[in-house]
C-alpha positions in Angstrom: -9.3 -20.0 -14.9 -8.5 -17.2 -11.9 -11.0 -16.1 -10.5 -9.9 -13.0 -8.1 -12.6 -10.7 -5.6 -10.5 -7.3 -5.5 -11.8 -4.8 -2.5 -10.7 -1.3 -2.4 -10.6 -1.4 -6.3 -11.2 2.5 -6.3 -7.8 3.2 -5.4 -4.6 3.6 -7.0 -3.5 0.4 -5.8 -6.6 -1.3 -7.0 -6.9 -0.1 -10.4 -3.3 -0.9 -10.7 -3.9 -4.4 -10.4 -7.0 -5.0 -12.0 -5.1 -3.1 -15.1 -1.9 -5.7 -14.4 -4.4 -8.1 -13.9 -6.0 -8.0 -17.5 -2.7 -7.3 -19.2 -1.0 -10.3 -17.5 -4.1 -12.9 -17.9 -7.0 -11.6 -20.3 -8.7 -14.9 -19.2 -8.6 -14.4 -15.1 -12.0 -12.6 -14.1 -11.3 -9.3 -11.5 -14.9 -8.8 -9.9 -13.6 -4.9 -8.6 -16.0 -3.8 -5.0 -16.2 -0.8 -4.2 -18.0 1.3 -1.2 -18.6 3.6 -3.8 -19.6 1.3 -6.7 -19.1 3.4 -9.4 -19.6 0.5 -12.6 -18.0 -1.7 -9.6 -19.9 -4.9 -7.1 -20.8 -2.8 -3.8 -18.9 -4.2 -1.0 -18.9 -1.7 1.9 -16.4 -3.5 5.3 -19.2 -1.4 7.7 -22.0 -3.9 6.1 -21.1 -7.6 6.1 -24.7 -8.5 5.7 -24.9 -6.9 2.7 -22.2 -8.1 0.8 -23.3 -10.5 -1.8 -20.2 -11.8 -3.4 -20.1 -12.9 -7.4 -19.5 -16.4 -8.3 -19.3 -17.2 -4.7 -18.9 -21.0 -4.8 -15.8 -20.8 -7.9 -12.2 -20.8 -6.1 -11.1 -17.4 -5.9 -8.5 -15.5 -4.0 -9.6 -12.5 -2.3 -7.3 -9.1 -2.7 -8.0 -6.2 -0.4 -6.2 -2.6 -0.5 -9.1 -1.4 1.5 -8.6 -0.2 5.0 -7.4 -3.3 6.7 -9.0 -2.3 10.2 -12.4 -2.5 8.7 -11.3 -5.5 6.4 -10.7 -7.9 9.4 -14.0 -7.4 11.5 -16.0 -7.5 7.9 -14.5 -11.0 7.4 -15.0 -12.6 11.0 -18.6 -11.6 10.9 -19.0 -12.4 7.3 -17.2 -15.2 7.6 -19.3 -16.5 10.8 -22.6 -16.0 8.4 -21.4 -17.6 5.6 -18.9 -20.8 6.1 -20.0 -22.6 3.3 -18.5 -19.5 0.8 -15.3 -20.0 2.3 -14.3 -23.6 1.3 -13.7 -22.1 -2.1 -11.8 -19.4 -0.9 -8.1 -20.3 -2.3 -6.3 -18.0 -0.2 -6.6 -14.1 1.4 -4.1 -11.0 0.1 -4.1 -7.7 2.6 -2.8 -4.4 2.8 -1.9 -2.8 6.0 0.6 -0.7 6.2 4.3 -0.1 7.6 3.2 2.8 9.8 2.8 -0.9 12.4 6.6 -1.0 12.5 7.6 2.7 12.5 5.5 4.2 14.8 5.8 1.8 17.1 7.6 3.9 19.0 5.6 7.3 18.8 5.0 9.9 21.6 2.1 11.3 20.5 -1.8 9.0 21.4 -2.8 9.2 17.7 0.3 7.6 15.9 0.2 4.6 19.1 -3.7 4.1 18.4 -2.7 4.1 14.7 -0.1 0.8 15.4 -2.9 -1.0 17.6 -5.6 -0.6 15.1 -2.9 -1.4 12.4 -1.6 -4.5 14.8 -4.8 -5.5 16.2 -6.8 -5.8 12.4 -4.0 -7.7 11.5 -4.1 -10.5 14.3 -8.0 -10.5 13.9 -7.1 -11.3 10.7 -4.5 -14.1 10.7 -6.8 -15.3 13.5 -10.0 -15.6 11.4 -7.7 -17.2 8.4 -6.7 -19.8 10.7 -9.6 -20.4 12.1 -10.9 -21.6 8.7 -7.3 -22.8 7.4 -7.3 -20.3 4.6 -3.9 -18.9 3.8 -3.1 -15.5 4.3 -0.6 -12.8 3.6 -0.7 -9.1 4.8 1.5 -6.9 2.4 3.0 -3.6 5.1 3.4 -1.3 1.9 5.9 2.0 3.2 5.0 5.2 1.5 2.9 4.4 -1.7 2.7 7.1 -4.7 1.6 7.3 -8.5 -1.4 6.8 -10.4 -3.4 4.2 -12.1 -6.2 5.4 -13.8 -8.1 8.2 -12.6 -6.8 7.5 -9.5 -4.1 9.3 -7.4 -2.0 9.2 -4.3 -2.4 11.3 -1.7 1.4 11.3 0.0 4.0 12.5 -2.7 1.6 14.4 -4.8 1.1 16.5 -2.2 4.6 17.5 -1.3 5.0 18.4 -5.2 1.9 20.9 -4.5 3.6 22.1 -1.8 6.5 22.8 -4.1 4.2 24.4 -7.0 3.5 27.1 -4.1 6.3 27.8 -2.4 9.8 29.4 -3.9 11.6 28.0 -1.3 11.2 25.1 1.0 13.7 24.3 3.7 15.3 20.7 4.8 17.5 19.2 7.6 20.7 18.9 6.7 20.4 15.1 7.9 17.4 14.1 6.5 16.1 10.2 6.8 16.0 7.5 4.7 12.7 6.8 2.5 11.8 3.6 0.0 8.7 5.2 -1.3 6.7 2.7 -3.7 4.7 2.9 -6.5 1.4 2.1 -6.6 1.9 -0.6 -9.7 4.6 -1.7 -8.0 2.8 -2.7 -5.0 -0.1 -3.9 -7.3 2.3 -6.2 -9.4 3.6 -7.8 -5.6 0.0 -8.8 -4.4 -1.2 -10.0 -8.3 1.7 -12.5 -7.8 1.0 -13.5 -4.4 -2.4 -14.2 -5.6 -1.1 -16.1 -8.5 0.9 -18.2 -6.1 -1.9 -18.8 -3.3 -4.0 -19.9 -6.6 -1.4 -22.0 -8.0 -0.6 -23.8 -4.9 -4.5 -24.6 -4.6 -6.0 -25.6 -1.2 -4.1 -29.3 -0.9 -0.6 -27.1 0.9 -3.3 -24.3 3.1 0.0 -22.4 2.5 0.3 -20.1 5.8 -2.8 -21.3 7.4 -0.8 -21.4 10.2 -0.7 -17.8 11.2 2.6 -18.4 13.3 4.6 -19.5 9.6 3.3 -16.4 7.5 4.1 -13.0 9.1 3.8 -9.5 7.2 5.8 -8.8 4.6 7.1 -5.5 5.1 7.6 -3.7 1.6 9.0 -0.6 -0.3 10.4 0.2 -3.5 13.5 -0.8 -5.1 15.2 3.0 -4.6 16.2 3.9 -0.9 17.0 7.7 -0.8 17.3 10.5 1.5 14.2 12.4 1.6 15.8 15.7 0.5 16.8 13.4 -2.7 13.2 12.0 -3.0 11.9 15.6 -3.5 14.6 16.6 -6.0 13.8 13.3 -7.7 10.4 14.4 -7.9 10.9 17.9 -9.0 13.4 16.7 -11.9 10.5 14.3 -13.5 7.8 16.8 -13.8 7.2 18.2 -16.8 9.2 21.2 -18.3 7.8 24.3 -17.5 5.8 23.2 -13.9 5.9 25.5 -11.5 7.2 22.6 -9.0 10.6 22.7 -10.7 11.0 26.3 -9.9 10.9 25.6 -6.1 14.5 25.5 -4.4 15.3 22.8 -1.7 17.0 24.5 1.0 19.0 22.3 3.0 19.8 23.7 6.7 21.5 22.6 10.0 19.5 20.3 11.9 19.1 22.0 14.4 18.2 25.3 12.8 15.7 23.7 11.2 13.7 21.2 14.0 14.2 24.7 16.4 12.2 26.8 13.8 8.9 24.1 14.3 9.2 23.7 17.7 6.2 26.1 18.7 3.8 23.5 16.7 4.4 21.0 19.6 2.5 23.4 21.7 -0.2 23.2 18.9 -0.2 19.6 17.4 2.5 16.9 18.9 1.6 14.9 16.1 2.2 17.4 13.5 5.8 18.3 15.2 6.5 14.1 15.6 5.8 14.4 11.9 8.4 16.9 11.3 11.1 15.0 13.6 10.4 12.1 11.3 12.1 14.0 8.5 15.7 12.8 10.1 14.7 8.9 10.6 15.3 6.4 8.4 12.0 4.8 7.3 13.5 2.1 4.7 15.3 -1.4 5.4 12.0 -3.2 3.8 12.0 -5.8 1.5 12.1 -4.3 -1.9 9.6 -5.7 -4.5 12.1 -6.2 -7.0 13.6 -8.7 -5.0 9.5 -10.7 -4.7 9.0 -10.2 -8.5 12.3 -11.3 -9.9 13.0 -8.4 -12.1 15.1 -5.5 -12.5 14.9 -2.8 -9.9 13.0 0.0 -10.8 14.9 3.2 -10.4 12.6 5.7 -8.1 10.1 7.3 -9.3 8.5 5.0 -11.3 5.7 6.7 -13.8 2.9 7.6 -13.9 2.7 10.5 -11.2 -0.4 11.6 -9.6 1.2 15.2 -10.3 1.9 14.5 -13.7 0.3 13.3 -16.9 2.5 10.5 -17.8 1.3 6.7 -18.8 1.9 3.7 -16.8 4.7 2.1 -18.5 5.5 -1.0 -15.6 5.3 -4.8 -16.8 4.8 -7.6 -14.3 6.8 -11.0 -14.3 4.7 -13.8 -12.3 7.2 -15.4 -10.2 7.5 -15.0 -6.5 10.7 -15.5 -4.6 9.9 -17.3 -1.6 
Protein backbone atom coordinates (compact mmCIF):
# COMPACT_ATOMS: atom_id res chain seq x y z
CA UNK A 1 0.00 0.00 0.00
CA UNK A 2 1.07 3.89 -0.90
CA UNK A 3 1.03 5.79 1.52
CA UNK A 4 1.47 9.61 0.26
CA UNK A 5 1.58 13.08 2.78
CA UNK A 6 0.22 15.81 0.11
CA UNK A 7 1.00 19.66 1.32
CA UNK A 8 -0.62 22.45 -0.47
CA UNK A 9 -3.66 20.08 -1.07
CA UNK A 10 -5.98 23.33 -1.18
CA UNK A 11 -4.85 24.23 -4.50
CA UNK A 12 -5.67 23.29 -7.90
CA UNK A 13 -2.65 21.32 -8.19
CA UNK A 14 -3.35 19.50 -5.02
CA UNK A 15 -6.89 18.54 -5.44
CA UNK A 16 -5.89 17.45 -8.89
CA UNK A 17 -3.80 14.78 -7.53
CA UNK A 18 -5.51 13.64 -4.70
CA UNK A 19 -8.58 13.23 -7.31
CA UNK A 20 -5.89 11.29 -9.82
CA UNK A 21 -4.67 9.77 -6.87
CA UNK A 22 -7.97 7.95 -5.77
CA UNK A 23 -9.00 7.28 -9.36
CA UNK A 24 -5.61 5.70 -10.23
CA UNK A 25 -5.18 3.61 -6.86
CA UNK A 26 -8.51 3.46 -4.59
CA UNK A 27 -6.15 1.58 -2.16
CA UNK A 28 -3.13 4.36 -1.77
CA UNK A 29 -4.07 6.57 1.29
CA UNK A 30 -3.62 10.73 0.43
CA UNK A 31 -3.41 12.35 3.99
CA UNK A 32 -4.20 16.15 2.24
CA UNK A 33 -2.51 19.36 4.86
CA UNK A 34 -3.55 22.21 4.55
CA UNK A 35 -2.69 25.82 6.36
CA UNK A 36 -6.18 26.22 6.13
CA UNK A 37 -7.51 22.73 7.15
CA UNK A 38 -10.69 22.88 5.87
CA UNK A 39 -11.77 18.67 6.43
CA UNK A 40 -7.79 18.53 5.73
CA UNK A 41 -4.38 17.52 8.54
CA UNK A 42 -3.15 21.22 9.50
CA UNK A 43 0.33 21.52 8.34
CA UNK A 44 1.22 25.22 8.17
CA UNK A 45 5.48 25.56 6.57
CA UNK A 46 5.66 28.82 9.23
CA UNK A 47 5.20 26.11 12.30
CA UNK A 48 7.45 23.03 12.07
CA UNK A 49 6.77 22.33 15.70
CA UNK A 50 3.43 21.96 15.13
CA UNK A 51 3.18 19.63 12.49
CA UNK A 52 2.14 16.32 13.66
CA UNK A 53 2.32 14.03 10.62
CA UNK A 54 -0.37 10.86 10.23
CA UNK A 55 1.01 7.42 10.11
CA UNK A 56 4.47 8.83 10.58
CA UNK A 57 6.55 5.67 10.89
CA UNK A 58 4.58 3.84 7.46
CA UNK A 59 6.83 4.61 4.16
CA UNK A 60 5.39 7.38 2.54
CA UNK A 61 6.42 9.82 -0.15
CA UNK A 62 5.95 13.36 0.68
CA UNK A 63 4.23 15.65 -2.34
CA UNK A 64 4.30 19.47 -1.85
CA UNK A 65 2.62 22.13 -4.31
CA UNK A 66 2.92 24.50 -1.42
CA UNK A 67 5.18 27.49 -1.60
CA UNK A 68 8.57 25.86 -1.98
CA UNK A 69 10.43 28.82 -0.18
CA UNK A 70 8.60 28.09 3.02
CA UNK A 71 8.66 24.17 2.22
CA UNK A 72 12.50 23.97 2.44
CA UNK A 73 13.23 25.77 5.89
CA UNK A 74 9.87 23.80 7.36
CA UNK A 75 11.78 20.59 6.50
CA UNK A 76 15.47 21.36 7.72
CA UNK A 77 14.02 22.43 11.02
CA UNK A 78 11.51 19.67 11.04
CA UNK A 79 13.65 17.46 9.85
CA UNK A 80 16.48 18.34 12.64
CA UNK A 81 13.60 17.66 15.46
CA UNK A 82 12.41 14.68 14.19
CA UNK A 83 15.19 12.22 12.38
CA UNK A 84 13.62 9.16 13.43
CA UNK A 85 10.24 10.14 11.04
CA UNK A 86 12.48 10.29 8.18
CA UNK A 87 13.91 6.73 7.76
CA UNK A 88 10.42 5.99 6.47
CA UNK A 89 10.34 8.70 4.28
CA UNK A 90 10.58 6.90 0.60
CA UNK A 91 11.39 9.83 -1.19
CA UNK A 92 10.42 13.98 -1.51
CA UNK A 93 8.25 15.57 -4.66
CA UNK A 94 8.38 19.65 -4.95
CA UNK A 95 7.03 22.39 -6.82
CA UNK A 96 8.95 25.46 -7.50
CA UNK A 97 8.50 27.13 -10.35
CA UNK A 98 10.05 28.13 -13.87
CA UNK A 99 10.04 31.87 -13.03
CA UNK A 100 14.03 30.35 -11.58
CA UNK A 101 15.07 30.05 -15.19
CA UNK A 102 13.16 32.97 -16.89
CA UNK A 103 13.79 35.71 -14.80
CA UNK A 104 17.04 35.03 -14.32
CA UNK A 105 17.79 37.75 -16.20
CA UNK A 106 15.28 40.54 -14.91
CA UNK A 107 15.97 44.33 -14.44
CA UNK A 108 13.65 44.97 -12.03
CA UNK A 109 14.78 43.96 -7.70
CA UNK A 110 11.55 42.02 -7.26
CA UNK A 111 11.63 39.47 -10.24
CA UNK A 112 15.85 38.85 -9.14
CA UNK A 113 14.69 38.43 -5.38
CA UNK A 114 11.90 36.16 -6.85
CA UNK A 115 14.88 33.74 -8.64
CA UNK A 116 16.98 33.72 -5.26
CA UNK A 117 14.18 32.74 -3.07
CA UNK A 118 13.06 30.37 -5.88
CA UNK A 119 17.02 29.13 -6.24
CA UNK A 120 17.93 29.36 -2.82
CA UNK A 121 14.64 27.13 -1.31
CA UNK A 122 15.60 24.83 -3.76
CA UNK A 123 19.33 24.18 -2.81
CA UNK A 124 18.14 24.23 0.97
CA UNK A 125 16.27 21.69 -0.20
CA UNK A 126 18.37 19.21 -2.26
CA UNK A 127 20.78 20.00 0.67
CA UNK A 128 18.58 18.79 3.55
CA UNK A 129 17.52 15.55 1.11
CA UNK A 130 21.02 14.75 1.01
CA UNK A 131 21.82 15.26 4.14
CA UNK A 132 19.48 12.44 5.16
CA UNK A 133 19.87 10.41 1.64
CA UNK A 134 16.24 10.82 0.85
CA UNK A 135 15.57 11.28 -2.92
CA UNK A 136 14.31 14.19 -4.19
CA UNK A 137 12.83 15.86 -7.21
CA UNK A 138 11.65 19.57 -7.71
CA UNK A 139 9.06 19.86 -10.56
CA UNK A 140 9.76 23.93 -12.28
CA UNK A 141 5.93 23.92 -13.57
CA UNK A 142 5.74 27.17 -16.36
CA UNK A 143 2.43 28.89 -16.35
CA UNK A 144 -0.18 26.47 -14.59
CA UNK A 145 -4.15 26.92 -15.40
CA UNK A 146 -7.49 24.99 -14.79
CA UNK A 147 -9.43 23.74 -12.14
CA UNK A 148 -9.87 20.76 -9.87
CA UNK A 149 -12.53 20.98 -7.61
CA UNK A 150 -13.49 24.12 -6.13
CA UNK A 151 -10.30 25.17 -6.84
CA UNK A 152 -9.04 27.67 -9.57
CA UNK A 153 -6.02 29.29 -11.09
CA UNK A 154 -5.19 32.47 -10.75
CA UNK A 155 -3.00 33.20 -14.21
CA UNK A 156 -5.17 32.36 -17.38
CA UNK A 157 -8.46 32.89 -15.62
CA UNK A 158 -7.71 36.14 -15.19
CA UNK A 159 -6.76 37.21 -18.64
CA UNK A 160 -10.28 35.70 -19.75
CA UNK A 161 -11.76 38.33 -17.16
CA UNK A 162 -9.90 40.78 -18.68
CA UNK A 163 -11.44 39.77 -21.95
CA UNK A 164 -15.18 39.60 -20.33
CA UNK A 165 -14.53 43.43 -19.81
CA UNK A 166 -12.92 44.85 -22.45
CA UNK A 167 -14.19 45.00 -26.38
CA UNK A 168 -10.95 45.22 -27.45
CA UNK A 169 -7.63 44.25 -26.18
CA UNK A 170 -4.41 44.97 -28.07
CA UNK A 171 -1.18 42.59 -28.86
CA UNK A 172 2.35 42.80 -30.30
CA UNK A 173 2.48 41.83 -33.53
CA UNK A 174 5.53 39.47 -32.28
CA UNK A 175 4.28 38.06 -29.38
CA UNK A 176 6.41 35.09 -27.39
CA UNK A 177 6.16 31.69 -27.01
CA UNK A 178 4.02 30.15 -24.04
CA UNK A 179 3.58 26.17 -22.90
CA UNK A 180 0.94 26.93 -20.36
CA UNK A 181 0.03 23.65 -18.25
CA UNK A 182 -2.84 22.33 -16.73
CA UNK A 183 -3.21 21.92 -13.38
CA UNK A 184 -4.10 17.85 -13.87
CA UNK A 185 -1.47 17.72 -16.02
CA UNK A 186 1.10 18.83 -13.66
CA UNK A 187 -0.77 16.72 -10.95
CA UNK A 188 -0.66 13.46 -13.09
CA UNK A 189 3.52 14.28 -13.53
CA UNK A 190 4.24 14.43 -9.67
CA UNK A 191 1.61 11.27 -8.81
CA UNK A 192 4.01 9.35 -11.10
CA UNK A 193 7.13 10.56 -9.78
CA UNK A 194 5.76 9.55 -6.51
CA UNK A 195 4.81 6.26 -7.81
CA UNK A 196 8.35 5.79 -9.07
CA UNK A 197 10.27 7.02 -5.80
CA UNK A 198 7.78 4.48 -3.97
CA UNK A 199 8.38 1.69 -6.34
CA UNK A 200 12.08 2.02 -6.31
CA UNK A 201 11.86 1.76 -2.42
CA UNK A 202 14.82 3.10 -0.21
CA UNK A 203 17.51 0.13 -1.34
CA UNK A 204 18.48 2.67 -4.92
CA UNK A 205 18.18 6.38 -2.52
CA UNK A 206 17.42 7.39 -6.21
CA UNK A 207 18.81 11.17 -6.45
CA UNK A 208 20.02 11.30 -2.96
CA UNK A 209 22.85 12.68 -4.48
CA UNK A 210 21.64 16.19 -5.12
CA UNK A 211 24.44 16.69 -7.90
CA UNK A 212 22.44 13.47 -10.18
CA UNK A 213 18.82 14.94 -9.83
CA UNK A 214 18.37 18.48 -11.06
CA UNK A 215 14.82 20.24 -11.60
CA UNK A 216 12.79 19.23 -14.04
CA UNK A 217 11.73 22.05 -15.93
CA UNK A 218 8.05 21.45 -17.22
CA UNK A 219 5.05 22.75 -19.46
CA UNK A 220 2.34 21.49 -21.36
CA UNK A 221 2.32 19.57 -24.38
CA UNK A 222 1.05 22.73 -26.69
CA UNK A 223 3.65 25.58 -27.36
CA UNK A 224 1.80 28.64 -28.80
CA UNK A 225 2.23 32.27 -29.33
CA UNK A 226 0.57 34.09 -26.68
CA UNK A 227 -1.85 35.97 -28.96
CA UNK A 228 -2.88 32.14 -29.92
CA UNK A 229 -3.16 31.10 -26.24
CA UNK A 230 -5.77 33.87 -25.68
CA UNK A 231 -7.79 32.99 -28.90
CA UNK A 232 -7.47 29.40 -27.70
CA UNK A 233 -8.99 30.50 -24.65
CA UNK A 234 -11.75 32.62 -25.95
CA UNK A 235 -12.87 29.80 -28.55
CA UNK A 236 -13.48 27.13 -25.51
CA UNK A 237 -15.67 29.15 -23.43
CA UNK A 238 -19.02 28.64 -23.48
CA UNK A 239 -21.43 30.05 -26.22
CA UNK A 240 -22.77 33.12 -25.27
CA UNK A 241 -19.75 34.51 -22.64
CA UNK A 242 -19.06 37.69 -22.86
CA UNK A 243 -15.11 36.72 -23.26
CA UNK A 244 -15.83 35.58 -26.84
CA UNK A 245 -17.06 38.86 -27.76
CA UNK A 246 -13.67 40.54 -26.98
CA UNK A 247 -11.44 41.25 -30.25
CA UNK A 248 -7.58 40.57 -30.10
CA UNK A 249 -5.97 43.27 -31.77
CA UNK A 250 -2.67 42.54 -32.97
CA UNK A 251 -0.35 45.80 -33.47
CA UNK A 252 3.31 46.67 -34.53
CA UNK A 253 5.65 46.10 -31.82
CA UNK A 254 6.57 48.90 -31.47
CA UNK A 255 3.28 50.69 -31.42
CA UNK A 256 2.42 48.68 -28.89
CA UNK A 257 5.57 48.43 -26.14
CA UNK A 258 5.61 52.63 -26.88
CA UNK A 259 1.98 52.92 -25.69
CA UNK A 260 3.12 51.29 -21.94
CA UNK A 261 6.16 52.96 -21.67
CA UNK A 262 4.92 55.67 -19.07
CA UNK A 263 4.26 52.57 -16.54
CA UNK A 264 8.15 52.19 -16.28
CA UNK A 265 8.02 55.43 -14.52
CA UNK A 266 5.29 53.95 -12.26
CA UNK A 267 6.11 50.16 -11.84
CA UNK A 268 9.40 48.58 -13.74
CA UNK A 269 8.08 45.42 -12.80
CA UNK A 270 4.68 45.84 -14.25
CA UNK A 271 6.40 47.36 -17.68
CA UNK A 272 9.15 44.15 -17.57
CA UNK A 273 5.88 42.22 -17.39
CA UNK A 274 4.62 43.77 -20.55
CA UNK A 275 8.06 43.30 -22.51
CA UNK A 276 7.69 39.67 -21.54
CA UNK A 277 4.71 39.53 -23.93
CA UNK A 278 7.51 39.21 -26.98
CA UNK A 279 9.81 36.41 -25.26
CA UNK A 280 9.55 33.04 -25.64
CA UNK A 281 8.91 31.32 -22.28
CA UNK A 282 8.55 27.52 -23.66
CA UNK A 283 11.48 24.98 -24.56
CA UNK A 284 10.49 22.83 -21.29
CA UNK A 285 10.04 19.37 -21.08
CA UNK A 286 6.53 18.67 -21.92
CA UNK A 287 4.64 16.21 -19.58
CA UNK A 288 3.48 14.08 -22.32
CA UNK A 289 6.73 13.14 -23.05
CA UNK A 290 7.25 11.99 -18.60
CA UNK A 291 3.75 10.27 -18.75
CA UNK A 292 4.06 8.28 -21.96
CA UNK A 293 0.77 9.35 -23.53
CA UNK A 294 -0.69 11.30 -26.07
CA UNK A 295 -0.11 14.99 -26.05
CA UNK A 296 -2.83 16.86 -24.92
CA UNK A 297 -3.86 19.61 -27.26
CA UNK A 298 -3.92 23.10 -25.18
CA UNK A 299 -6.28 23.90 -23.25
CA UNK A 300 -6.96 21.02 -21.46
CA UNK A 301 -10.54 21.18 -19.49
CA UNK A 302 -11.74 22.02 -16.91
CA UNK A 303 -11.21 25.95 -16.90
CA UNK A 304 -11.26 28.01 -13.91
CA UNK A 305 -13.43 30.38 -16.14
CA UNK A 306 -15.65 27.85 -17.19
CA UNK A 307 -17.87 25.06 -15.91
CA UNK A 308 -16.57 22.14 -17.58
CA UNK A 309 -15.54 18.56 -15.88
CA UNK A 310 -12.17 17.24 -15.61
CA UNK A 311 -12.04 14.76 -18.23
CA UNK A 312 -7.80 13.87 -18.07
CA UNK A 313 -6.72 10.13 -17.29
CA UNK A 314 -3.26 9.24 -15.98
CA UNK A 315 -0.96 6.43 -17.23
CA UNK A 316 1.78 5.44 -14.38
CA UNK A 317 4.89 5.19 -16.27
CA UNK A 318 7.66 7.62 -16.13
CA UNK A 319 10.20 8.01 -18.82
CA UNK A 320 13.44 8.44 -17.30
Amino acid sequence: MMQIHLFGAATPSGEAFRQLAVAAAPDWQVHAYSRHQGGMHRADFRDPDGFRPSAADVPAVWVSFGPIWLLAPFLEQWSSQNPEHLTSLRGLIACSSSSALTKRFATNSFDRELVARLTGAEDQLLTTCSRYAIPCRILRPTLIYGQAGQYGDRNLSRLVAVMRRLPLLPLPAHSGLRQPIHASQLAAVALALAHQLNTTGTNHRLCADRNLCGPIALGGDTTLSYLAMLQALKEALPAGDPGRRCRLLSIPDRLFYSVFLPLLWYSPKAYEAVLRLGADLSGFTPSHQLLDIHPQPFPVSPLACTSSVPTTGIKLTLLS
